[in-house]
C-alpha positions in Angstrom: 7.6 -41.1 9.7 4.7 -39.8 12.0 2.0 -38.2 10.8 0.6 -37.0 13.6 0.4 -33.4 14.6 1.2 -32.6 17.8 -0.8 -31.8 21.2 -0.4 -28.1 20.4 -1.3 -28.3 16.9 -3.9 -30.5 17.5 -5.3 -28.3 19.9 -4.9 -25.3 17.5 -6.7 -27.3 15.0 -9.7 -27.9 17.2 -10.0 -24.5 18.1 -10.0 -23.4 14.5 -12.8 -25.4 13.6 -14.9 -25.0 16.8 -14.6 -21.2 15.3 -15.4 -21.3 12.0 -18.5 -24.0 13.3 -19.3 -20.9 15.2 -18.8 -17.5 13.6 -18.1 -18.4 10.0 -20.2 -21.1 8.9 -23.0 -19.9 10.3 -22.9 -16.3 8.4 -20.5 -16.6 5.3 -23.9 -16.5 2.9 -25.2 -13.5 4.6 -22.0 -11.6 4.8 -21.0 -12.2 1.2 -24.2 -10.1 0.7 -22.8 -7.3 2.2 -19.6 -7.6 -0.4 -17.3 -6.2 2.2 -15.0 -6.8 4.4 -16.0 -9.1 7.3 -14.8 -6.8 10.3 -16.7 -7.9 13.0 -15.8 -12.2 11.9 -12.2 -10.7 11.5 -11.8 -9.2 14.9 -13.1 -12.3 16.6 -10.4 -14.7 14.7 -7.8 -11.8 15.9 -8.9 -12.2 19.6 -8.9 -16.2 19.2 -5.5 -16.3 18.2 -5.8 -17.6 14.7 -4.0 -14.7 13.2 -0.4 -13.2 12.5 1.1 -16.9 14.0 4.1 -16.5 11.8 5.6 -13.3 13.7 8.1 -14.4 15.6 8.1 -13.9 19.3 10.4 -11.3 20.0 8.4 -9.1 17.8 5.6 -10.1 20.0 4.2 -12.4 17.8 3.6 -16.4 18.4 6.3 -17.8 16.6 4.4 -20.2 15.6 5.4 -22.8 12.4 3.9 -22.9 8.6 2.2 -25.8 9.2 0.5 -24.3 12.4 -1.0 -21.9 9.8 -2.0 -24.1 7.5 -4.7 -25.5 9.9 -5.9 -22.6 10.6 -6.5 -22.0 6.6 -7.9 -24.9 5.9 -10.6 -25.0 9.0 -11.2 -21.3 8.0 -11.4 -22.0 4.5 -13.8 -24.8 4.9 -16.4 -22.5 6.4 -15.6 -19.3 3.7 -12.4 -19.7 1.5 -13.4 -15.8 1.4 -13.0 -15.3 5.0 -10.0 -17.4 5.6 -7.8 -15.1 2.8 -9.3 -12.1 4.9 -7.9 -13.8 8.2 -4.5 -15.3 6.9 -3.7 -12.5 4.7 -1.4 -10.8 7.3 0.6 -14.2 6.9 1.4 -12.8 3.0 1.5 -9.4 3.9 4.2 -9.7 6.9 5.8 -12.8 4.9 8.5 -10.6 3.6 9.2 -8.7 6.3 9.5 -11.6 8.3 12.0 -13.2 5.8 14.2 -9.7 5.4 14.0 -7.5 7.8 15.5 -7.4 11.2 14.3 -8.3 14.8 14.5 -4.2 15.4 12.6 -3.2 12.1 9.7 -5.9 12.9 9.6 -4.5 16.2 9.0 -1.2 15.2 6.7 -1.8 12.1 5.0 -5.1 13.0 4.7 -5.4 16.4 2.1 -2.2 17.2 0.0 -3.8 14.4 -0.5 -7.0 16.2 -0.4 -6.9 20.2 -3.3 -4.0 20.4 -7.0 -4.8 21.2 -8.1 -4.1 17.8 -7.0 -6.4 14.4 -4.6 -4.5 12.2 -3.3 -5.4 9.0 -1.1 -5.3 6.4 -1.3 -5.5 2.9 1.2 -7.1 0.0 2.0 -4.6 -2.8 3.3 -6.6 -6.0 1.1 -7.0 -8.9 0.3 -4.0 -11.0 -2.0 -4.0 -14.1 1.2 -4.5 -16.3 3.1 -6.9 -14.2 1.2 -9.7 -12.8 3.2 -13.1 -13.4 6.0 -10.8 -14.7 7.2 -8.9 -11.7 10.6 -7.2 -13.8 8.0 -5.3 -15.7 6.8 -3.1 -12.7 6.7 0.2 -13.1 6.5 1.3 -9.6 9.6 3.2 -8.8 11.4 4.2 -5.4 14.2 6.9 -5.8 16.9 7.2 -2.2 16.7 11.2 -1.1 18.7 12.1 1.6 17.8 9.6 4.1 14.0 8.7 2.5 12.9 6.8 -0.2 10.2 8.9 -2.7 7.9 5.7 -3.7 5.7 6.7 -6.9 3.5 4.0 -8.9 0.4 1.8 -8.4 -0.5 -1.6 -7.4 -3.6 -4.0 -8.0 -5.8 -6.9 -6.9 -3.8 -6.0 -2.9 -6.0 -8.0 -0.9 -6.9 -6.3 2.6 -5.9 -2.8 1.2 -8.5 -0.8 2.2 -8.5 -1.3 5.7 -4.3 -1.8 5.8 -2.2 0.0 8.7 0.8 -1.0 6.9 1.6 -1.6 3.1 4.4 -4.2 1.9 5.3 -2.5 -1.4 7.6 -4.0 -4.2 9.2 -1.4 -6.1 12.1 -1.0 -8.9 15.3 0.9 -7.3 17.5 0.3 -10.3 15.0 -0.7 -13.6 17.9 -1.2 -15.9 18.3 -4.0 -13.9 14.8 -5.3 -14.4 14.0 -7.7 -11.7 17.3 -7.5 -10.4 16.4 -4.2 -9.2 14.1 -4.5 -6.9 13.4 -3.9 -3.5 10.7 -4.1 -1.2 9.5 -1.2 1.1 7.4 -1.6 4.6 4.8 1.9 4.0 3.0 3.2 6.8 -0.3 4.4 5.6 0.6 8.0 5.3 0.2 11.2 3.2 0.0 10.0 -0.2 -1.0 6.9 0.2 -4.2 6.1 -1.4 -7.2 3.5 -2.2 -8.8 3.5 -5.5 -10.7 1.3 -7.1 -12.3 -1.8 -5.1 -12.7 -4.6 -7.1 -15.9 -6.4 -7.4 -15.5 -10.3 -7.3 -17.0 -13.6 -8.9 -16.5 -15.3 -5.6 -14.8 -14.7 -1.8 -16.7 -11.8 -2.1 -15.8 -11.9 2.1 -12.7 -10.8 0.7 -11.6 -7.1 -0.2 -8.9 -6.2 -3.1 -8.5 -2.8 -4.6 -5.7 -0.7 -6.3 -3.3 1.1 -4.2 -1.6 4.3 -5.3 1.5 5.6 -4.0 2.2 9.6 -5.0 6.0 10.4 -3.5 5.3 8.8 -1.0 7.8 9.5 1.1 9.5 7.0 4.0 12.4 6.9 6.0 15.7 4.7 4.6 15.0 2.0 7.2 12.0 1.1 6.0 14.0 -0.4 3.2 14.3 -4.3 3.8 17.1 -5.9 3.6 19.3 -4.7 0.6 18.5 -2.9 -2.6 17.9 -5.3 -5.3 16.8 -7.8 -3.0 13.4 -7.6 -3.6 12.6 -10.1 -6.2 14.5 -13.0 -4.0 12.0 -11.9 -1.1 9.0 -12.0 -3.2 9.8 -15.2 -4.9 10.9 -17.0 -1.2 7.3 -15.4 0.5 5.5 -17.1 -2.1 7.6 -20.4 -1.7 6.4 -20.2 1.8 3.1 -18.8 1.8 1.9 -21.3 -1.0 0.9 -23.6 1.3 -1.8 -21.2 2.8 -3.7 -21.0 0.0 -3.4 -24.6 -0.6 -4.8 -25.0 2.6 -7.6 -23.1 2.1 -8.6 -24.5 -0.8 -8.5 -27.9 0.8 -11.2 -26.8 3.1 -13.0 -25.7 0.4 -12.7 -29.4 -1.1 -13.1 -31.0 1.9 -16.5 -28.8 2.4 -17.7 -30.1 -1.1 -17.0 -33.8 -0.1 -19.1 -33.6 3.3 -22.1 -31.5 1.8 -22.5 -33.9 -1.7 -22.3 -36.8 0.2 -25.0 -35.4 3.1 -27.2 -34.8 0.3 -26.8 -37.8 -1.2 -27.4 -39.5 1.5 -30.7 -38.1 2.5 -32.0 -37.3 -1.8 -34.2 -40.1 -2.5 -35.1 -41.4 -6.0 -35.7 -45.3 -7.6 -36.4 -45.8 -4.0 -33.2 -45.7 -2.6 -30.4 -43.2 -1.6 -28.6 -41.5 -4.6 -25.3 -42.1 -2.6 -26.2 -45.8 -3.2 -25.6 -45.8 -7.0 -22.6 -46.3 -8.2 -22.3 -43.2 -10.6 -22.5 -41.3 -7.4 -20.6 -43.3 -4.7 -17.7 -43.2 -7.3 -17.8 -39.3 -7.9 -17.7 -39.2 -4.0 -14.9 -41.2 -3.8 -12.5 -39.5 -6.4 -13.8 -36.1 -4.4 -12.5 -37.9 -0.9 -9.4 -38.6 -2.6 -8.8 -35.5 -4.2 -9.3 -33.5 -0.7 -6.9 -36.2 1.1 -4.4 -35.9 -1.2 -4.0 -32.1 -1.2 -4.1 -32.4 2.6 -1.0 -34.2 2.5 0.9 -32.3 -0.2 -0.4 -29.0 1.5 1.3 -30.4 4.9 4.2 -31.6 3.5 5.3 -28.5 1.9 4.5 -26.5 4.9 6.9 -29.3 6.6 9.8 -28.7 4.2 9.3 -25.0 4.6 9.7 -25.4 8.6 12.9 -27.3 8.4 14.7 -24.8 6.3 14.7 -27.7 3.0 13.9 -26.8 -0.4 10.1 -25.8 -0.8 9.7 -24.3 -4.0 8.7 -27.8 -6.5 6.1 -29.0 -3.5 4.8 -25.6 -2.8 3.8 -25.6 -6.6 2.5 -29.1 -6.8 0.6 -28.3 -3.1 -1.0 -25.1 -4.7 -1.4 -26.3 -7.9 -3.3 -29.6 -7.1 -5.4 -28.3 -3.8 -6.8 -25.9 -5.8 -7.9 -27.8 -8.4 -8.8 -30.3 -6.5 -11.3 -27.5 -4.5 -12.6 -26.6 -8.1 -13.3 -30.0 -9.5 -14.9 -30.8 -6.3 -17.1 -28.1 -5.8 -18.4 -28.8 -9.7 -19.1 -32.5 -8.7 -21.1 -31.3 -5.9 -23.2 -29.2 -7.7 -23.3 -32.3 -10.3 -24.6 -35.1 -7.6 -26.9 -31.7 -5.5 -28.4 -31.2 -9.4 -30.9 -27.9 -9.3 -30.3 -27.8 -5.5 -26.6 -27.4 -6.4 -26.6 -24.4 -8.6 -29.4 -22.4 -6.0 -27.9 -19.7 -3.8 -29.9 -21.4 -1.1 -27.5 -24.1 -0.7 -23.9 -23.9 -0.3 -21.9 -25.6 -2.9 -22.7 -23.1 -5.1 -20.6 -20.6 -3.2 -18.3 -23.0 -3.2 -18.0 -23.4 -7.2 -17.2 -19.5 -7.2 -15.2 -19.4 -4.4 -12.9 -22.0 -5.6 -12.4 -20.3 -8.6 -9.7 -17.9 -7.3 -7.3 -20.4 -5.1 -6.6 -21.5 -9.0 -5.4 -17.8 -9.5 -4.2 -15.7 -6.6 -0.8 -16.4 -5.3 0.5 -17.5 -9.4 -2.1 -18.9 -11.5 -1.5 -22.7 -12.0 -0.2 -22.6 -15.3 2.7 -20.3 -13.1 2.9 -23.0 -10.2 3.1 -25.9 -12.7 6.0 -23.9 -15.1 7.9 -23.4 -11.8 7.6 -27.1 -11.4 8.4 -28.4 -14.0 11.6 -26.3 -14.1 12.3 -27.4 -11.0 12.1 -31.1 -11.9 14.2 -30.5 -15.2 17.1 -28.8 -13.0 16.6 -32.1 -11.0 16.7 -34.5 -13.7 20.5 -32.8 -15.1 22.5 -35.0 -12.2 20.1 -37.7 -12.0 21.2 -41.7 -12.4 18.0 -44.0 -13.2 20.4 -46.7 -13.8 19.7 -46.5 -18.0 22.7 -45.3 -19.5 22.0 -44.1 -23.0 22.6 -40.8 -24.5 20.1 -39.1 -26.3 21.6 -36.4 -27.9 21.2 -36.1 -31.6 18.5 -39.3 -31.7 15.1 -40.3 -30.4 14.8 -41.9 -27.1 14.4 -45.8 -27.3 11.1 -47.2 -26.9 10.8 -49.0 -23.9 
């Protein structure tokens, strides 16, 4: 067992955080002002190299691996959790396309998007305002004519939307079938295809989502991907995957609210000593450490699984589930041990508290992460030996 990354993902890993020490840092406060989309931050990642890494290289992308990408989260989402889901969100967006469709439609679809000079980006279509954990109650339909697909419905909270090249759009072929019936679409932005209303955000307010509504819309039949029907397998392998991203950022966010309470408590004087020297505090500090180490490792190890083609759906929960509470109940300690400081706009942790917020909602709320778990562990437990061979059918389990 080595867990050491290697030179290039080291070196990736540097050059992540030498950038967000740079151009995110620096400016997330004054950009979040602006409640917009951070083009000019975005552009920059783009010409670094720190986006689309998951397109593979013979659609001109890096080819690089999951865990590869969640280094780049986390250093981005240490400096602006808002940011890095404006950077990595081509990661979601692309996931499924990646996943189902072929070498030739990625090359056609994908690859103009992301070997230009400017950043281009996609956009992931799933939740509408009736079907957010619930996909099989969408009501966005796509009907085969001829040799296009007429796409009519509307879609919500799509992050990256309003400045999207291309739209990733989940939509019901066969709704008898409920979520056996769908499919997912690649849509070029196009006649039809429009922006309404841009939502307006506790937190990663460097972060754009809005409604998107598609009025027959109409695309060619090889824009389908893979087969129809197998849009719900996509969707529920992307999210398998792309889990770990979010966990990823939010362990930079809790790794950010370890560094700047214990910075502050080192230099906040009172009885005549360092706060960080009191016990009350130095213990806080120390659950926040471990908290932020241990959704490091989970994150990584999920990404891992995910890279060897193993099962990925249990640890990609408990990765997302825990990093992002983890980011929440760290970025409440901080403003606990920063006191008044903490809760001022002047000071960061209070961006941090809001910011943090969402990594326990986007991608499956927790209480969606943890039910997929803990089906996962149940399926598990059907085959399993611990050695204690008593039946408990019909009667209580013995105490022990």
């Amino acid at each position: 067992m080595d867990f050491k990354l290697s030179k290039e993902e080291q070196e990736l890993w540097e050059r992540a955080k030498q950038f967000t020490y740079e151009h995110i840092t620096p400016r997330a406060l004054e950009l979040e002002k602006r409640d917009e989309f951070p083009k000019e931050v975005v552009q920059k990642a783009y010409e670094a190299g720190l986006m689309n890494l998951h397109i593979p290289k013979e659609a001109g992308g890096p080819g690089l691996s999951l865990l590869a990408e969640t280094l780049v989260s986390e250093a981005t989402g240490y400096g602006c959790a808002g940011m890095a889901t404006s950077i990595m969100c081509n990661n979601l967006a692309f996931a499924p396309l990646v996943i189902g469709a072929t070498i030739e439609q990625l090359q056609t679809y994908v690859q103009p998007l992301i070997t230009g000079k400017e950043a281009k980006f996609g956009a992931f279509c799933l939740t509408e305002r009736g079907a957010g954990s619930d996909p099989a109650d969408m009501t966005t339909r796509a009907v085969r004519d001829g040799d296009e697909y007429v796409i009519t419905g509307a879609k919500c909270f799509a992050t990256n939307a309003p400045v999207a090249s291309l739209f990733t759009v989940f939509a019901s072929t066969q709704p008898e079938l409920r979520h056996k019936g769908l499919s997912v679409f690649m849509v070029p932005k196009t006649k039809g295809v429009k922006i309404g209303h841009i939502e307006r955000k506790m937190g990663q307010k460097n972060s754009v989502q809005s409604e998107v509504f598609f009025e027959d819309v109409r695309v060619p039949k090889d824009c389908l991907v893979g087969k129809e029907g197998d849009g719900f397998k996509i969707a529920m392998m992307t999210l398998d995957k792309t889990r770990a991203g979010i966990a990823a950022i939010a362990t930079g966010v809790a790794q950010r609210a370890v560094d700047e309470a214990a910075r502050f408590a080192n230099i906040r004087h009172q009885f005549g000593k360092p706060i960080g020297k009191f016990q009350g505090i130095s213990f806080m500090l120390a659950d926040m450490g471990t908290r932020a180490s241990a959704a490091r490792l989970l994150t990584r190890y999920a990404a891992w699984l995910a890279d060897h083609g193993m099962p990925v759906s249990k640890d990609s929960a408990f990765a997302k589930a825990f990093a992002s509470d983890a980011a929440m109940q760290n970025a409440t300690d901080a403003v606990q041990i920063m006191g008044g400081y903490g809760y001022l706009e002047e000071y960061p942790v209070e961006k941090l508290m809001r910011d943090a917020k969402l990594t326990q909602i986007y991608e499956g709320t927790n209480q969606i992460q943890r039910l997929v778990a803990g089906r996962a562990i149940l399926k598990e437990s059907v085959n399993l030996d611990t050695g204690f061979h008593v039946k408990y059918e019909g009667r209580d389990p013995p105490l022990i």
